[in-house]
Residue, then its C-alpha position, 0 to 999 in steps of 0.5 A: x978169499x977164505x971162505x966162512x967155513x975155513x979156520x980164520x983167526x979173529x979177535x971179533x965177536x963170531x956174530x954182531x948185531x949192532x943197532x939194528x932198525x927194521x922196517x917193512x915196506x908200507x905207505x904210511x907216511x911215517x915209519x913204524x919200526x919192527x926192530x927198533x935199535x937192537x944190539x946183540x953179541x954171539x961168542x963162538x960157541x955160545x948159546x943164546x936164546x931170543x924170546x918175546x911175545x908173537x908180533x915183538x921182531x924175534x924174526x924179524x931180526x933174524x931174517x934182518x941179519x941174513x938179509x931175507x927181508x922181502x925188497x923195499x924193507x928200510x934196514x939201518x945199523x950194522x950186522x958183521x960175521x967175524x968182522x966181516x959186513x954182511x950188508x956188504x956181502x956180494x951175491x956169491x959171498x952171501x950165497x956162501x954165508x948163509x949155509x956155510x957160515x950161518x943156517x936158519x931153520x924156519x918155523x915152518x919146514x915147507x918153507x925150505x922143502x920142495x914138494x917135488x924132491x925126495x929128502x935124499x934129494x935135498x941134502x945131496x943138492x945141499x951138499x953138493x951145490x956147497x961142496x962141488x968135488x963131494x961124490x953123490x956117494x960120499x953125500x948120500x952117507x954124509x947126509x944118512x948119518x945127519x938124518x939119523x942124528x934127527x932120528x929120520x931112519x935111512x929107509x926114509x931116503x927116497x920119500x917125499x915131504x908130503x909123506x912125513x908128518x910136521x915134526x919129521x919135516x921139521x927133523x929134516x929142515x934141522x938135518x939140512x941146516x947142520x949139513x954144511x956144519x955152519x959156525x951159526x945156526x938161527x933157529x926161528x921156533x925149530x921144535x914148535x911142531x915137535x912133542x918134548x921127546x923129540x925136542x930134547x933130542x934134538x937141542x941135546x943134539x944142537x948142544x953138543x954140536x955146538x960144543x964139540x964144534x965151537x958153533x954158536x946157537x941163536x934160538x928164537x922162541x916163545x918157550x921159556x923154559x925150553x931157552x933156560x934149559x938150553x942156553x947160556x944167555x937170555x935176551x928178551x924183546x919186546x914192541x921191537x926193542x931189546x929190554x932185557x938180556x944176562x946169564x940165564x940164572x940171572x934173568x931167571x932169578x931176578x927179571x928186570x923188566x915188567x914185561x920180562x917178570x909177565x912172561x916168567x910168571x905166566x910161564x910158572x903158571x901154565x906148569x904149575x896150575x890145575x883146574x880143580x873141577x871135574x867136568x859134570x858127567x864124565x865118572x870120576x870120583x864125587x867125593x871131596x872134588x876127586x880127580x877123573x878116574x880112568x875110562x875103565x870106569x864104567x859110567x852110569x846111565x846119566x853120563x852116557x859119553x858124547x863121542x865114543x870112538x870103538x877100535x878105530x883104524x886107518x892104515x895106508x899102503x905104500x905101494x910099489x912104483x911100476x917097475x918094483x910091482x913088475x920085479x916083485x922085489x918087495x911086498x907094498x908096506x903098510x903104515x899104521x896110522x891109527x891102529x885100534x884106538x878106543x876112547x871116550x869123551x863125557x858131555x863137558x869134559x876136556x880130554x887131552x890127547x899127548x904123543x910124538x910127532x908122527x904117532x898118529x894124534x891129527x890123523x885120529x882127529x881127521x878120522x873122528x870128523x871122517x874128513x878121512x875115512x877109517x880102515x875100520x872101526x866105530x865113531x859114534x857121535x851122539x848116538x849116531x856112527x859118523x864112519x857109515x853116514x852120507x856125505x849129505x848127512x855128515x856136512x849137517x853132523x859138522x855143525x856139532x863138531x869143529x875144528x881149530x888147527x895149530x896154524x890159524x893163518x892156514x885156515x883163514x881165507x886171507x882175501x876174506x874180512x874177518x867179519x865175513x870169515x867168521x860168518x861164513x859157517x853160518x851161511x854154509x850150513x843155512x843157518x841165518x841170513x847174512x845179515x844176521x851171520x855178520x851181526x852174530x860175527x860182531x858179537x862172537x868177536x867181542x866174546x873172545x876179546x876183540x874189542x871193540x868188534x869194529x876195529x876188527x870187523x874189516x881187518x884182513x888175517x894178516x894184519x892181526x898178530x898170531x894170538x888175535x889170529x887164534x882168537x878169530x879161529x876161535x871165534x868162528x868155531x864157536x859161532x855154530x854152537x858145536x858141542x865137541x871142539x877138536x883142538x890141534x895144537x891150538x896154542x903151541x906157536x903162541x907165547x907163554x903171556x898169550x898162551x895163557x890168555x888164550x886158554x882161560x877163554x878157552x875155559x870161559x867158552x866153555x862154561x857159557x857155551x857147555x862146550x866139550x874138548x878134544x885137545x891135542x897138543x904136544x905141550x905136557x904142562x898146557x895138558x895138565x892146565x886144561x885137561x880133566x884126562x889125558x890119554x897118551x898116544x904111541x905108534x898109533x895106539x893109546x898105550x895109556x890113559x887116566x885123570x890128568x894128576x894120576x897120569x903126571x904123579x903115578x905114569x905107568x907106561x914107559x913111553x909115558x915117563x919118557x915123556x914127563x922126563x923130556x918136558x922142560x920144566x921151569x922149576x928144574x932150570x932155576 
């Protein structure tokens, strides 16, 4: 039988999913439909991309048409690969489907990677389990050039995937994926954790992949503006139907669907809007609602900063194994993960903090809360320097700082209530009875719009969709009544509809609770909705930094114009 990768002649679609329904194993008696009778086509070397709200069946599908739906799923319609069944696949013929014939790359890369092997170890597996007669040697140079098309170097060969940062493990899931040069790559939000640099680099990739090879893109995301940018066709989900789909001009100019003109104009308005306040305090200009001046300003007496973090550094040191220290073939290498930062936060401003995946931004994060120690250097929080307190101190000190992360699943005790979740910072730092942290919890949980707070109250995290998720880590943030939140990529796995509801709570929280913000976020137009400054990071340092307009109008570092040009922006595709 000719295998998926050979050169068979058809006059069938590369790809087709027809009439597809889905649905998860459940007790109910009655059947509730992830995917509810989706019909897609894929040409070869067609790109298509595949957007809708968290929670609508984007992965869903794509996992339906490579069969890795978890067992008892109910699956109806067909899906053929150039005319081929897949649900017919036998085990060795599905084996050679997915990867030969079509990859998947997941949202999340640890997904796909072994904690135990090397990166070099799994693209020579890769490789070699589909390619028997390939030499290790040929392998290894196969899969150094694919890792340098991700702009992984060589000499990150024989590292682990705990030692590489989200974005580069998200490189390296996107390497494997285009070893075996599949006809089909799906790609499940492959740049999420990615900065825009990055991201361009490497749909430009999978663009000219896809033409020089004739391979077809299925790319599954939230980021409007990023599938117009990058595809030919747009197809729109919605409650697990497909209710929209044409050329990427068309949907663009002219959306059908309610749901479909929704997502393009909250897309339109997280890049084209500006909040036009500056925050009380922070020096900048007061005349006539004058944009922030940069932090060279020195402020007077009344705008004394509430976090100032002074020549802060944290570097590691990859030390040799055993049998190089014993050689001394090379010296132990130092990475600097942060190296020399200074910044200031005013009380009631929102600073953003923007740069690659890699250059340090959630390492500086960890280091302010001292969850990992600095080299050197000064954080000051309210007057107090965090880096030379006690342990015992620094847990009282945390009540005034919070954390919401990127994932906010990750950081949710799944076999804990949502009630009781967010309680539970009030009772470890003895701040009320549990009678009373579970009645502050249903209050909170109707302050950021879950209501009515019973409905949610007894729920588990996994039983709400990603947006209620963030909303919930939200909500237990807040339920200590910090003054400083740090926000890490708080909305980056969020849709462009849920994306903005979320940050106009952020806003409305704000103002009530006379919060201050940290956000991080690779998303340059979410910084330039929310932030009253940016500061630009690079290689760890801040190679720039200023009020929010100045900085996207008047960008005077070359890193910093590198990244306004890689932003997709939807004003430019149309």
């Amino acid at each position: 039988m000719l295998g998926f990768g050979g050169a068979e002649m058809t006059t069938e679609p590369l790809f087709c999913i027809d009439h597809l329904r889905v649905s998860y194993p459940s007790s109910a008696s009655s059947i509730e439909w992830a995917v509810d009778d989706v019909s897609l086509i894929l040409q070869p070397g067609e790109r298509v991309g595949l957007v809708g709200e968290s929670g609508c069946g984007k992965s869903t599908l794509g996992r339906a048409a490579m069969r890795l739906l978890p067992s008892g799923s109910q699956v109806e319609g067909r899906v053929t690969f150039t005319g081929r069944s897949v649900f017919d696949l036998s085990p060795e013929g599905l084996r050679q489907f997915r990867g030969e014939a079509v990859a998947l790359v997941f949202q999340d890369p640890m997904t796909r990677l072994d904690p135990l092997m090397t990166i070099g170890e799994h693209c020579v597996e890769t490789l070699r389990s589909h390619r028997p007669d390939l030499s290790r040697a040929d392998a290894k140079a196969e899969a150094i050039a694919t890792l340098e098309a991700v702009s992984i170097p060589a000499e990150r060969w024989s590292q682990y995937p705990h030692e590489f940062s989200g974005g580069m493990r998200q490189r390296v899931a996107i390497a494997l994926a285009l070893l075996l040069n599949p006809k089909l790559i799906v790609a499940d939000e492959p740049t999420t954790s990615l900065d825009v640099t990055v991201s361009a680099q490497i749909l430009r990739e999978l663009t000219r992949l896809c033409e020089e090879r004739n391979m077809a893109l299925l790319l599954i995301s939230h980021d409007l503006a990023m599938v117009a940018e990058y595809c030919d066709r747009i197809a729109v989900m919605y409650e697990g139907k497909l209710v929209e789909e044409g050329a990427v001009a068309s949907v663009l100019d002219q959306p059908q669907h309610a749901y479909t003109r929704s997502l393009l104009n909250a897309a339109l308005h997280l890049q084209s809007s500006k909040r036009d306040s500056p925050a009380e305090g922070s020096p900048a200009g007061e005349e006539g609602g004058e944009a922030h001046a940069t932090a060279d300003v020195i402020p007077s007496d009344s705008a004394r900063p509430l976090l100032h973090v002074d020549a802060l550094e944290k570097y590691y040191v990859l030390e040799q194994n055993l049998l190089g220290r014993l050689l001394k073939q090379t010296k132990s290498r130092t990475i600097k993960a942060v190296d020399g930062v200074s910044l200031k936060l005013y009380p009631g401003e929102i600073v953003g903090l923007v740069g690659e995946s890699g250059c340090g931004k959630s390492t500086l994060s960890r280091t302010i809360l001292q969850l990992v120690r600095p080299t050197s250097g000064r954080v000051e929080f309210l007057g107090n320097d965090l880096t030379q307190m006690a342990t015992s101190a620094l847990l009282r000190e945390r009540r005034q700082i919070q954390m919401i992360f990127q994932d906010p699943h990750a950081c949710l005790n799944p076999l804990m209530t949502v009630g009781r979740g967010i309680a539970d910072p009030l009772l470890i730092h003895h701040m009320a009875s549990l009678d009373e942290a579970l009645e502050q919890s249903r209050k909170m949980l109707e302050r950021v719009g879950l209501t009515p707070a019973e409905a949610y109250f007894s729920r588990y995290p996994g039983e709400l969709s990603g947006g209620q998720q963030q909303r919930v880590a939200i909500a237990r943030a807040l339920i200590t009544q910090p003054k400083l939140l740090i926000c890490d990529e708080p909305v980056s796995m969020l849709d462009a509809s849920v994306q903005t509801q979320v940050l106009e709570l952020m806003l409305e929280l704000k103002a009530e609770f006379d919060l201050t913000y940290l956000f991080i976020t690779h998303d340059l137009w979410v910084a330039r909705f929310l932030c009253d400054r940016i500061a630009v990071m690079y290689a760890g340092e801040i190679v720039e930094q200023g009020d929010t307009e100045t900085l996207f109008t008047q960008p005077q570092h070359p890193y910093t114009k590198t990244l306004l040009g890689a932003a997709p922006l939807l004003s430019r595709v149309k």
